[in-house]
C-alpha positions in Angstrom: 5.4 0.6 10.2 2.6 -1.4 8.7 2.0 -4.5 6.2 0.7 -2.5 3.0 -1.3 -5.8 2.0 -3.2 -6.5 5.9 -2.4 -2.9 7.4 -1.5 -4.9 10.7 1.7 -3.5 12.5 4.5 -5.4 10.6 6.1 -6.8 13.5 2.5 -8.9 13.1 2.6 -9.7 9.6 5.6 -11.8 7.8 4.3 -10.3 4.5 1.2 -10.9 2.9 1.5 -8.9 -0.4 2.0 -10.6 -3.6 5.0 -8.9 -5.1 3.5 -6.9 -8.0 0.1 -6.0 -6.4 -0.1 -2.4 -5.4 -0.2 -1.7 -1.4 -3.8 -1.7 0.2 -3.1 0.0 3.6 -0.5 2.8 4.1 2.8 1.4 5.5 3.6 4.7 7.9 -0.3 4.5 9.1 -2.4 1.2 8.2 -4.8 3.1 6.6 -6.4 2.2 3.8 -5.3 3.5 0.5 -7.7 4.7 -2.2 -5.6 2.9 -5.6 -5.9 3.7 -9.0 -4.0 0.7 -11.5 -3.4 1.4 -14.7 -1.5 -0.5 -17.5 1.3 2.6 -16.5 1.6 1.4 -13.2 -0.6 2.3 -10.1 -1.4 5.6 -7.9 -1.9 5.2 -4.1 -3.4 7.9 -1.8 -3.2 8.0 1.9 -5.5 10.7 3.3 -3.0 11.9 5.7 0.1 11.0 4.2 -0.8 11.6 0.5 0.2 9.9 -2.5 2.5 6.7 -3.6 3.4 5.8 -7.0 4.9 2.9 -8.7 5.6 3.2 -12.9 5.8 -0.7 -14.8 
């Protein structure tokens, strides 16, 4: 597993996403995520694992 703010392994990382920012780096891979944020809520797309969604 992987910080989804650094994309570090999270044994490395305490943490370092603010609680209502969307993920930057795909938690299975530490990739980074191409994000769409809308006032709905935000999209997240990892090119191997596909896509993440989070509704306000």
């Amino acid at each position: 597993m992987h910080c989804p703010g650094c994309g570090r392994p999270s044994e490395d990382c305490p943490g370092c996403l603010p609680a209502f920012d969307p993920p930057r780096y795909c938690a299975d891979c530490g990739g980074w995520l191409a994000v769409r944020v809308s006032t709905g809520g935000w999209v997240a797309r990892c090119k191997i694992h596909g896509e993440t969604t989070a509704a306000r």
